[in-house]
C-alpha positions in Angstrom: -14.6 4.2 6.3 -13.6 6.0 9.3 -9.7 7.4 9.3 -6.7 5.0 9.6 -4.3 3.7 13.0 -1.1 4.5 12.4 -0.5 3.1 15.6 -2.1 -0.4 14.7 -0.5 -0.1 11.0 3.2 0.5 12.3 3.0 -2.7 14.7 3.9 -4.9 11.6 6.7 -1.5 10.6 10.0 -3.2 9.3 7.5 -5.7 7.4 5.6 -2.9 5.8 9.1 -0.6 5.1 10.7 -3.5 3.6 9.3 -3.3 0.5 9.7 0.7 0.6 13.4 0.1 1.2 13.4 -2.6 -2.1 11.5 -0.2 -4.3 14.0 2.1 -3.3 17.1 0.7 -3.9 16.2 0.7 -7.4 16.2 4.6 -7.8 18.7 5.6 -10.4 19.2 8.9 -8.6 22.1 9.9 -7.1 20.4 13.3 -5.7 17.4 15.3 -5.7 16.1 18.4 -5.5 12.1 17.5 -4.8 10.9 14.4 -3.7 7.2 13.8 -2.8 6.0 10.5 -1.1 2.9 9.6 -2.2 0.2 8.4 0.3 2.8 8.7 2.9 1.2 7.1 5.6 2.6 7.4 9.3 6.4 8.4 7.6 7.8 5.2 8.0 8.8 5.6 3.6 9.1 9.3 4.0 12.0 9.0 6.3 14.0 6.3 3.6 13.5 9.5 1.4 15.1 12.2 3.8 18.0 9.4 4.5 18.5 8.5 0.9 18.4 12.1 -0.3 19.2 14.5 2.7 19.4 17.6 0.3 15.9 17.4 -1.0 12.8 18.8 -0.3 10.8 15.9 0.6 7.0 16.0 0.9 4.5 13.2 2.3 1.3 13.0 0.5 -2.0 11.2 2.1 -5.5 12.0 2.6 -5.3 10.8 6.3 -5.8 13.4 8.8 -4.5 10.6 11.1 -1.5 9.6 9.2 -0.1 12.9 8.7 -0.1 14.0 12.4 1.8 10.7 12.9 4.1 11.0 10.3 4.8 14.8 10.8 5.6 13.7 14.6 8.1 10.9 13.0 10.0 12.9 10.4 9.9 16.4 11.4 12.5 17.0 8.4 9.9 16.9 5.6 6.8 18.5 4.8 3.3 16.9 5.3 0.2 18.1 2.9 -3.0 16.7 2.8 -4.0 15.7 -0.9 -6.4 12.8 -3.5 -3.9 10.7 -5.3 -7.2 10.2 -7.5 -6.3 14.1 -8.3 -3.4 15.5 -7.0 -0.8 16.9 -8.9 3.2 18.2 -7.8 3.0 22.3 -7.0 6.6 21.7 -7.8 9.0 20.0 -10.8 10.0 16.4 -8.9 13.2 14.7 -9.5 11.2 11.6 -8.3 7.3 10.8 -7.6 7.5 7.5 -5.2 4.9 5.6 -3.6 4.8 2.5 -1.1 1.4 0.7 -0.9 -1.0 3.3 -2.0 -2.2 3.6 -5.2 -4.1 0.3 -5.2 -6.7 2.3 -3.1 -7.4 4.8 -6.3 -9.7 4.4 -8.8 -8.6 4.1 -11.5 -5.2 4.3 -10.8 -3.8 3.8 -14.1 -4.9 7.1 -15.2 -3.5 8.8 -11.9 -0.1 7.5 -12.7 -0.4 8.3 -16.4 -1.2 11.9 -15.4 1.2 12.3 -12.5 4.2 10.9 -15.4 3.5 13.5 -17.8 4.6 16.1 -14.3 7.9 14.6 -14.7 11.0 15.9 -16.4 13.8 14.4 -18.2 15.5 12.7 -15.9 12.6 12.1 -13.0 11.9 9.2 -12.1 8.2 7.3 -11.3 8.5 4.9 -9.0 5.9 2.8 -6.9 4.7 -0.5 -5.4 1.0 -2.4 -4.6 0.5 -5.0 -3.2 -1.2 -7.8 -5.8 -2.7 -10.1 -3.3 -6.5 -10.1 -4.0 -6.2 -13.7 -5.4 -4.1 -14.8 -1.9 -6.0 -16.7 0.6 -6.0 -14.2 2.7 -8.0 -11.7 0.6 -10.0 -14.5 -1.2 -11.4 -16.1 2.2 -12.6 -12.3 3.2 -15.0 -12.3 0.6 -16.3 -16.0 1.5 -16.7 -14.9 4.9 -18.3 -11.8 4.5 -20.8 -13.7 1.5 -21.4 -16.3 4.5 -23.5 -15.0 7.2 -25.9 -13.4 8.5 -23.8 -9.8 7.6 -24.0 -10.9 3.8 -26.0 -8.1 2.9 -23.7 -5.4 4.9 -21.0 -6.3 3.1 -22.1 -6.5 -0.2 -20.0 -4.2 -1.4 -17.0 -4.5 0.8 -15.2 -6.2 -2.1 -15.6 -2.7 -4.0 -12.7 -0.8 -2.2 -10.2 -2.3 -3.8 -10.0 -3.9 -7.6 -7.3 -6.5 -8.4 -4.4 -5.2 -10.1 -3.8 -5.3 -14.1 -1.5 -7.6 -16.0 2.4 -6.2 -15.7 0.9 -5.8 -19.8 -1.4 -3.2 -18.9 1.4 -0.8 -17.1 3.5 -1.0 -19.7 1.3 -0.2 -22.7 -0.4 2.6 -20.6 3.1 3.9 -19.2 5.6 3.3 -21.1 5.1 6.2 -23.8 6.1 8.8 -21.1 9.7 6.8 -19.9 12.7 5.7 -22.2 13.1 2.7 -19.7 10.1 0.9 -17.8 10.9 -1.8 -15.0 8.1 -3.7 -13.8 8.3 -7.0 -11.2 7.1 -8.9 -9.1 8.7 -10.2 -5.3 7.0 -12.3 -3.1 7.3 -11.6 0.5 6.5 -14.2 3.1 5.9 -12.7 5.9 6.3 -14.9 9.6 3.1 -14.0 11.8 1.8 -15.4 15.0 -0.6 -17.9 13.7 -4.1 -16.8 11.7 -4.6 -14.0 14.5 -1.5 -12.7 13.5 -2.4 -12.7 9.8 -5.6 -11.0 10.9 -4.2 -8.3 13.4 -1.5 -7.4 10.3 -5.0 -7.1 8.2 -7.2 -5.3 10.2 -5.3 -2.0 9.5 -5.8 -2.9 5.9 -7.6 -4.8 3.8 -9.7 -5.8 6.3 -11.3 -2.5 7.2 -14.2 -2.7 4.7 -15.6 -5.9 5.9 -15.4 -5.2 10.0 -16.4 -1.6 10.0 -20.1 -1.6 8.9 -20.4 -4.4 11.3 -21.9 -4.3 14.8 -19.5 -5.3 17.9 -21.2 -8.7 17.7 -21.4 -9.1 14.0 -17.6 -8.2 13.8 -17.0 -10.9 16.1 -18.7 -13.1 14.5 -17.3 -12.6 11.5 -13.8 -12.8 12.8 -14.0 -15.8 14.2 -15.2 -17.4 11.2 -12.7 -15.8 9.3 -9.9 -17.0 11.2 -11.2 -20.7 11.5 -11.4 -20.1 6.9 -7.5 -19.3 7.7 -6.4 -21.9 9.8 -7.3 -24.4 7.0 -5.2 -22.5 4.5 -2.4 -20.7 6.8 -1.1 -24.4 8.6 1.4 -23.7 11.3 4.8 -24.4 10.9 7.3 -26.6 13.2 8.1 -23.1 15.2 4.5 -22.1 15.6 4.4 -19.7 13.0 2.2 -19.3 10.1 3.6 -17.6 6.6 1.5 -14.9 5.1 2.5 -14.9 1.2 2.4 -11.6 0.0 3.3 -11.0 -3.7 3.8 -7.1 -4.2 3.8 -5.4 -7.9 6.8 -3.0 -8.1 7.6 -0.5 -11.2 10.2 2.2 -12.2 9.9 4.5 -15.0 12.8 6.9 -16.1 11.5 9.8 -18.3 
């Protein structure tokens, strides 16, 4: 896929730093020496990090040449290094390894987060949210679109960049042998948007990009329009004109 918009991606900020801010203020960390952010994005989490911990060495993680420019532009106080959550490890000891919507893009994530919790020392803290909406309407009608038309064979595997997440289950028997205490939760967000074209200009940025990129400018249109007629049957407006784009997100917060 080509590189990410931070530009396009920060239209729908506060919505997409909410849930940055929630994970957050859950940290049982009154300081920090090291912080890393991992898969940083445009800096809008990294800069919750430099507020919440203004004596720490924070560092952005993300394998967006893109992303970094734009976040090193927005918070100037931290360091910016390119790295593969898939493979990356801390050069440093960190007091806390935090993520915001990123590590549902890794294979086999599970294993990262298994390996980047044995980097931890007593005290440090794991924490991170996904977003667990594969199963949402918005995700599931996608798929029927893209299995729909004449692209069908284009986007056979557009489905592939992303699995859905475990059971809650699966974290903890995986995680919890490296942390004395293991939070996991749910919240669901429901997000007001401009009717179904502001469910898909909020998704272009995202989960969207696998099934419009391998398309031709006429294909993509195509496929967008009946993508947003699938949503207008499952999004209805409400009496302000609004539509409300559920969003369930998968938060967890290990102490070692």
């Amino acid at each position: 896929m080509s590189d990410w918009q931070p530009e396009r991606y920060l239209a729908f900020a506060d919505e997409r730093t909410r849930p940055a801010r929630d994970l957050l203020a859950q940290v049982p960390l009154g300081s920090a020496r090291r912080v890393y952010d991992l898969g940083c994005g445009p800096g809008n989490s990294t800069a919750l990090l430099v507020e919440r911990f203004p004596g720490a060495i924070v560092t952005g993680i993300d394998n967006s040449p893109a992303m970094l420019e734009a976040a090193a532009e927005a918070c100037p106080s931290a360091r910016f290094e390119a790295g593969d959550l898939a493979s990356w490890m801390p050069g440093d000891t960190p007091d806390l390894l935090f993520s915001n919507a990123a590590f549902q893009w890794v294979p086999d994530h599970l294993g990262a987060l298994e390996r980047l919790s044995g980097s931890l020392p007593e005290g440090g803290v794991l924490a991170v949210q996904m977003p667990d909406n594969l199963a949402e309407p918005s995700h599931r009608l996608m798929q029927e679109t893209a299995e729909a038309g004449p692209w069908a064979a284009k986007l056979s595997a557009a489905s592939a960049a992303r699995d859905l997440l475990p059971l809650p289950e699966a974290y903890h028997a995986r995680l919890k042998p490296f942390f004395r205490r293991l939070e996991i939760w749910h919240t669901i967000y429901n997000h007001p948007l401009s009717g179904v074209d502001g469910i898909v200009a909020w998704l272009k940025t995202t989960g969207l990009r696998p099934y419009v990129e391998p398309l031709r400018e006429e294909e993509r249109q195509g496929f967008l329009a009946l993508y947003r007629e699938r949503l207008a049957g499952a999004y209805p407006a409400q009496r302000d004109g609004v539509v409300l784009l559920r969003f369930p997100r998968l938060f967890l917060i290990g102490v070692r």
